[in-house]
N, C-alpha and C positions, 0 to 999 in steps of 0.2 A: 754741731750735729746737722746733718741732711739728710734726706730723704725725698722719694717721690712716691712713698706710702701712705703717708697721712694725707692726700688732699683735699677731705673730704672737711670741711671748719672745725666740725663739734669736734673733731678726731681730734685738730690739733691744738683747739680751745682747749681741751679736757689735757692735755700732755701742758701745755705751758700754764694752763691754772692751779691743778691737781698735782700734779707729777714733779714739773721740773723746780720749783720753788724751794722745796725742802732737799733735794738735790741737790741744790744751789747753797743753801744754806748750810749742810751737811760737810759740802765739802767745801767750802769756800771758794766757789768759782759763779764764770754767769754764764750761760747757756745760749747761743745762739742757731735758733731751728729756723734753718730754708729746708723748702718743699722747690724742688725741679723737675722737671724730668730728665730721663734715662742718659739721652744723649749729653744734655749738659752737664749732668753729674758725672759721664765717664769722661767727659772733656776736662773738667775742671781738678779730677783727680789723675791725669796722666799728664797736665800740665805740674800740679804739685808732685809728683812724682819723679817728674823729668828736672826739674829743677834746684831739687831737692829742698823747696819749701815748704813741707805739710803743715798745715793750718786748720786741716779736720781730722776731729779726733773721732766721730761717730759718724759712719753712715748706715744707713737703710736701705738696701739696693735689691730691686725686685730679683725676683729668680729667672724671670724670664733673660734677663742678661746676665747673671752668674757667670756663665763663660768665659765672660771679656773680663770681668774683672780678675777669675782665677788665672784665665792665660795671661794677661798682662801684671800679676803678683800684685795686684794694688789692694787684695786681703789677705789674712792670715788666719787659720782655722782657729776657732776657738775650744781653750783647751780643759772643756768642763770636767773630763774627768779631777782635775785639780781642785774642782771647788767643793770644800767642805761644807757640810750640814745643806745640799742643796739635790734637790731630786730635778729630774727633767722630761719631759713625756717623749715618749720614740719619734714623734714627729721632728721635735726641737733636734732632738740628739745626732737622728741621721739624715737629715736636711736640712734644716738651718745651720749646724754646725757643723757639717761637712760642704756647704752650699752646691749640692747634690742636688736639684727640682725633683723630688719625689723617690730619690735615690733610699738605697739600703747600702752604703757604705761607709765604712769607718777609717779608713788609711787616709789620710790627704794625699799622699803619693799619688794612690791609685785612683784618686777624685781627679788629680792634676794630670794624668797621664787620660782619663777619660777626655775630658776636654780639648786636649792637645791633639791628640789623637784625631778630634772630630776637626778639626780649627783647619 
């Protein structure tokens, strides 16, 4: 997992004391969180892309660059409609999970053609 969200300590104290443990334990794996920032996190994910080695399985990528990562395909929408017994609030629904920054959109098409469009 990475991100350049948490870099505030208690933020990611509380994610690997609280959080990721039982996660861990749940699913039998070990969790590794780096905090970068932007630019290194898009480098690092267009070299594993280019390579075709991915090695991360979660990232955290601010919106302020959403762009690059949708023009360059290195996410894929999440497709909550599929998730059972789970409610989501209209923020999550149509920006986070369209990676939309303050967007009202539901197509990834038409999230992917915005971007392109601007790029």
């Amino acid at each position: 997992m990475e991100s350049r969200l948490y870099n505030p300590s208690e933020e990611k104290a509380f994610l690997m004391k609280e959080i990721f443990p039982e996660f861990e334990e749940n699913n039998n794996c070990i969790i590794k969180f780096d905090t970068m920032n932007d630019d290194t996190l898009l480098k690092k994910a267009k070299f594993q892309h280019e390579s075709g080695k991915v090695s991360t399985d979660v990232i955290f990528a601010h919106d302020g660059v959403m762009y690059e990562w949708i023009r360059n395909e290195y996410i894929i929408p999440l497709d909550i409609d599929q998730w059972e017994g789970r409610s989501f609030s209209r923020v999550f629904r149509y920006r986070i999970s369209s990676g939309v920054p303050g967007g009202d959109y539901t197509s990834w098409g038409e999230v992917k053609q915005i971007y392109d469009d601007a790029g």
